[in-house]
C-alpha positions in Angstrom: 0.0 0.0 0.0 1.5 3.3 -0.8 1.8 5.8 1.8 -0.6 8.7 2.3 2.1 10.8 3.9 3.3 13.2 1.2 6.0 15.1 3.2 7.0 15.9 6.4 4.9 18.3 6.8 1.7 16.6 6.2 2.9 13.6 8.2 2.7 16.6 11.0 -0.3 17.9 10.4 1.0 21.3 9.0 -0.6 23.2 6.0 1.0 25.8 4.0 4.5 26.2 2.4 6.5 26.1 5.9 10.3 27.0 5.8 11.1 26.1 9.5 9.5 25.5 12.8 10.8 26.5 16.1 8.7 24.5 18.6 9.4 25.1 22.6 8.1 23.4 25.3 7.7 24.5 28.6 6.3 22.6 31.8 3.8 24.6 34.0 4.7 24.4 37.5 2.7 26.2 41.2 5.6 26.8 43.8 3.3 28.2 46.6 0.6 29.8 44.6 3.3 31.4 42.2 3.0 29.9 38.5 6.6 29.3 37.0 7.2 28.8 33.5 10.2 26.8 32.3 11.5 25.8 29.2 12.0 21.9 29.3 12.3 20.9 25.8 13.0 23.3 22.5 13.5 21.6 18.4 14.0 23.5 15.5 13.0 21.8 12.4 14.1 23.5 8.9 12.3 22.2 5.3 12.7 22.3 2.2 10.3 23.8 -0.5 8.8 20.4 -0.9 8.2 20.0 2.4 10.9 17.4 3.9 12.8 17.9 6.9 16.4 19.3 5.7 17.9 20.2 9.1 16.5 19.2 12.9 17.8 20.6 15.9 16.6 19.2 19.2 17.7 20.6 22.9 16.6 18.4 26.1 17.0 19.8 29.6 17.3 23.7 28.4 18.5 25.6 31.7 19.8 22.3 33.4 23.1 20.2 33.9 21.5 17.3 31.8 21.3 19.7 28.8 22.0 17.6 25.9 21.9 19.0 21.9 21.0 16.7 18.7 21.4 17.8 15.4 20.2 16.0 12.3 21.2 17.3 8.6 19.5 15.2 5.9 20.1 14.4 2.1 17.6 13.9 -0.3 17.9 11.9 -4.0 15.9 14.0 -7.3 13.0 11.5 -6.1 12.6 13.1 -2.5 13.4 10.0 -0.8 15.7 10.7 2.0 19.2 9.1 0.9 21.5 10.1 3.9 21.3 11.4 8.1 24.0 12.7 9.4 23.6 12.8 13.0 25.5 15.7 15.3 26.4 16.2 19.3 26.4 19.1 21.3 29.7 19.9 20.5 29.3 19.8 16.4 31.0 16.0 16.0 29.8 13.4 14.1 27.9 10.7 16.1 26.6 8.4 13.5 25.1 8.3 10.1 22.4 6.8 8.3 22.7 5.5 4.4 19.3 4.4 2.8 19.5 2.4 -0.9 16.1 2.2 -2.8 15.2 0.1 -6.5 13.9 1.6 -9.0 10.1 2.2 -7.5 11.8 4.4 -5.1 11.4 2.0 -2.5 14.2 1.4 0.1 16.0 -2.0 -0.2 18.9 -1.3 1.9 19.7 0.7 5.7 23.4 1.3 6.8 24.1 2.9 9.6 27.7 3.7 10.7 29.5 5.3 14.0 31.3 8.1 14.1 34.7 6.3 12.9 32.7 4.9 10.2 32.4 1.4 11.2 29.4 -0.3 10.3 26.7 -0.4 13.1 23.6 -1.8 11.6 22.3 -2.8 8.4 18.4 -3.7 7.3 17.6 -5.3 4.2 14.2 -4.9 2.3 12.3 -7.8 -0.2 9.0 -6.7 -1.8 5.9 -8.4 -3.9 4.4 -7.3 -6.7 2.0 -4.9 -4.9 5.3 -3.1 -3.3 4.3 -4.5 -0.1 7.4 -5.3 2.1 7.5 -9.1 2.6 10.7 -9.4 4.1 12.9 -7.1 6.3 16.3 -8.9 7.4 18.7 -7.2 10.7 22.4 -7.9 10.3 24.4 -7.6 13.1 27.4 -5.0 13.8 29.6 -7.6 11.2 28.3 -7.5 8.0 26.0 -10.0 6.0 25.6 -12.1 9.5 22.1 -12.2 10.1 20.7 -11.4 13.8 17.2 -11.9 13.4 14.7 -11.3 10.1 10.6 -10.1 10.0 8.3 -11.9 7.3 5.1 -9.8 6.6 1.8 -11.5 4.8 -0.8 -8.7 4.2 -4.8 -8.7 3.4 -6.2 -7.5 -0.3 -6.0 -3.7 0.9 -2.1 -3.9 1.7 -2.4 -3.9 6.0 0.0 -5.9 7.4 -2.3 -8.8 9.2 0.8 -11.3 10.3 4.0 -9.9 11.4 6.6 -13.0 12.1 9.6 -12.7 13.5 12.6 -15.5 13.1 16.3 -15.4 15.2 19.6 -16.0 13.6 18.8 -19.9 13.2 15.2 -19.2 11.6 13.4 -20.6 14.6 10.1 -18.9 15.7 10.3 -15.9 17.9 7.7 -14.1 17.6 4.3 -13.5 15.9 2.3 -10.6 15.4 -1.4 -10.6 14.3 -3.4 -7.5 13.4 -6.9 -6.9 12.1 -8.9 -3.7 10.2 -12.2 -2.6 9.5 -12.7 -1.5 5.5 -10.8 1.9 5.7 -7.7 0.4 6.7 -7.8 1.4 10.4 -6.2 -1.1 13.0 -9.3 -2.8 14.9 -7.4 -5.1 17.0 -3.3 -5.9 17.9 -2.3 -9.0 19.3 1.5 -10.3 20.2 2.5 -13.9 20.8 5.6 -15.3 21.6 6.9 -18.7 20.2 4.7 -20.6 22.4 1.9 -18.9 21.3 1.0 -16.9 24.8 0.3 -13.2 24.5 3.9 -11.4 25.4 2.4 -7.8 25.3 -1.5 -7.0 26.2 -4.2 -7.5 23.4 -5.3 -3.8 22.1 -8.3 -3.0 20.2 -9.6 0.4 19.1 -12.1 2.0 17.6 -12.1 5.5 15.1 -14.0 8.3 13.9 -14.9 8.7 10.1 -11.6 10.5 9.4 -9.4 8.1 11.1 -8.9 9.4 14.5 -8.5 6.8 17.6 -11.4 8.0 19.5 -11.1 4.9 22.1 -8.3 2.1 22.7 -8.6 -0.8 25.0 -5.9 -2.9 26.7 -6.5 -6.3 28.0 -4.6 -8.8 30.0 -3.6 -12.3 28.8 -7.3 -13.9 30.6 -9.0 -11.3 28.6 -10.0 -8.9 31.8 -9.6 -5.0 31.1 -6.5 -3.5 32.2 -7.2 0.0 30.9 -9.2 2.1 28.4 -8.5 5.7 27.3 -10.9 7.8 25.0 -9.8 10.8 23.2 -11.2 13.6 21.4 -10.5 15.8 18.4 -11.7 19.6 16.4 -12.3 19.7 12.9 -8.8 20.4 12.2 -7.8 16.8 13.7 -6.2 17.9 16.6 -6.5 16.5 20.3 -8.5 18.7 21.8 -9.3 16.0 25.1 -7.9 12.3 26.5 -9.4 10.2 29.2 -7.8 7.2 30.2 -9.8 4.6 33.0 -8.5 2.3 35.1 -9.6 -1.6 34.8 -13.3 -0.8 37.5 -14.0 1.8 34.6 -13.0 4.8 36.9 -11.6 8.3 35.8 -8.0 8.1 36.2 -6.5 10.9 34.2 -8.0 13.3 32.2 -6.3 16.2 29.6 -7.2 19.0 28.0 -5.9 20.8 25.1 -6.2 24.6 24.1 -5.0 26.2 20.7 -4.2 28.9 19.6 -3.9 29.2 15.5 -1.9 31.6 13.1 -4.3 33.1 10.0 -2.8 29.6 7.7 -4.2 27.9 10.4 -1.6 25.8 11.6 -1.6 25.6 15.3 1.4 28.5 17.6 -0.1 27.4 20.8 -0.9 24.5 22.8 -2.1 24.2 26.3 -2.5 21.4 28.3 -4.4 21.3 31.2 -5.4 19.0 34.0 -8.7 18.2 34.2 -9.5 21.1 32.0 -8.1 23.7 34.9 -4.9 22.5 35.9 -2.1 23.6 33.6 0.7 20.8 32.8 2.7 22.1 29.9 2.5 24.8 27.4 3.7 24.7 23.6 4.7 27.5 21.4 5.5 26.9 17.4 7.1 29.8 15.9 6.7 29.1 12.3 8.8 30.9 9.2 6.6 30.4 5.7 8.4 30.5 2.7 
C-alpha cells in the first residue's frame, strides 16, 4: 500500500509552504501559589520547498546540567526520498550516520548505519511483492552480512499488514504478530505472541471516527480482563482537543485537556494542556517561518 504521507509536513499535520519551525516546550509548575514557566524541551526543524525535513535541531534539559543537543542534517535523491542522516552532538561532532539504498520504484532496499569512525553499526535489508508491499525485512548484526534476526510480513487484499513474524539468527520462531482492520484500513485489534503462542504484550483494540482518529483504545490482559481504556477527542482540524484514560473498574484516572491557539494559515502557535481542563501541565509554542 502506498503511503498517504506526502511530506513531512503533512505527516505533522501542518498546512501551508512552511520553511522552519521552532517549537518550545515548557512545563507549568505552582511553587506556593506562584506559576513558574520553564522551558523543558526546544527543536528546530528546517524544510525544504517540498516539504521534507532538511535540518533538525533538538535541545533536552534547556537551563539544566542534563542539557543535551542533537542535530540532524538530511540528504535527499531528485526523487525526495531521503538518501543520507548525518547525525551531530552538542559539540558539532559526528555521532553516526544513516545511508538508505532504494530500487527503481523508489522503494528502500537497503539501511546502513555507521559510528562516528565509520564502522558499520547496523544494516536492514528490504524484499517486496508485486504490490510493493514489504515481505521481508532482514537485521544484520554490527559484522556484516551475518544475520541477527529477520521479520516476514503477509498482508490482506488492501495492503495492512495482518501477520508480522519474527525468526532469530537460526530461523526458529520468535515471535508472531497478528493485526486486524475494519474497510478503511484502520487497525481494529493488535495481538503479540511469543513462540509458544501466549500473549507477550496485552491484546489492544480500538475503535475511530470517520476520518481516522483513535477515538477509544482498550488494553486487556492475557485472561482477557480490562486492564485499561483511554478515550480521546479531536476539532475539525484533527487535533486532540481532550484524553481520558480509565482504570480496569472503569474509573476516571487521568483526564487532559488541550487549548490552541492558530496563526491566520491555520496551523496551530499554541498548545495548552491542562489537568482536568483547569490545571495547567505544559504549554507549547511553534514559531513558524513560511516560505
Amino acid at each position: 500500500m502506498e503511503s498517504k504521507i506526502k511530506n513531512n509536513l503533512t505527516e505533522l499535520k501542518l498546512i501551508g509552504k512552511i520553511k522552519s519551525i521552532t517549537k518550545t516546550l515548557y512545563r507549568i509548575e505552582n511553587d506556593y501559589g506562584i506559576i513558574q514557566k520553564s522551558i523543558d524541551e526546544k527543536d528546530i526543524m528546517i524544510f525544504n520547498e517540498v516539504g521534507n525535513k532538511i535540518e533538525c535541531n533538538y535541545l533536552r534539559g534547556v537551563g539544566w546540567r542534563n542539557f543535551s543537543a542533537i542535530k540532524d542534517v538530511y540528504k535527499y535523491n531528485d526523487d525526495e526520498n531521503v538518501i543520507e542522516v548525518n547525525t551531530f552532538n552538542e559539540k558539532g561532532n559526528l555521532d553516526y550516520k544513516k545511508i538508505y539504498m532504494y530500487n527503481d520504484k523508489r522503494k528502500i532496499i537497503e539501511y546502513k548505519e555507521f559510528d562516528w569512525e565509520d564502522n558499520l553499526c547496523k544494516k536492514n535489508t528490504y524484499k517486496y511483492d508485486n504490490e510493493n508491499n514489504v515481505i521481508e525485512k532482514n537485521h544484520y548484526t554490527l559484522i556484516e552480512d551475518v544475520l541477527d534476526f529477520r521479520e516476514v510480513n503477509t498482508y490482506d487484499n488492501m495492503g495492512n499488514v495482518i501477520e508480522n513474524t519474527i525468526y532469530d539468527s537460526r530461523n526458529t520462531l520468535h515471535r508472531r504478530n497478528i493485526y486486524s482492520y475494519d474497510d478503511k484500513g484502520n487497525k481494529l485489534i493488535e495481538n503479540k505472541y511469543d513462540a509458544e503462542g501466549n500473549l507477550y504484550e496485552n491484546k489492544h483494540t480500538y475503535k475511530y471516527d470517520d476520518k481516522g482518529n483513535v477515538i477509544e483504545g482498550n488494553e486487556f490482559n492475557a485472561d482477557g480482563s480490562l486492564n485499561q481504556r483511554y478515550t480521546n477527542k479531536y476539532d475539525e482540524k484533527g487535533n486532540e482537543i481532550e484524553f481520558n484514560s480509565f482504570l480496569s473498574d472503569g474509573s476516571l484516572d487521568v483526564n487532559g485537556i488541550y487549548k490552541y491557539d492558530y496563526d491566520k494559515i491555520g496551523n496551530w502557535v499554541k498548545q495548552a494542556l491542562l489537568k482536568d481542563g483547569v490545571i495547567p501541565i505544559d504549554v507549547t509554542e511553534r514559531e513558524i517561518e513560511y516560505y
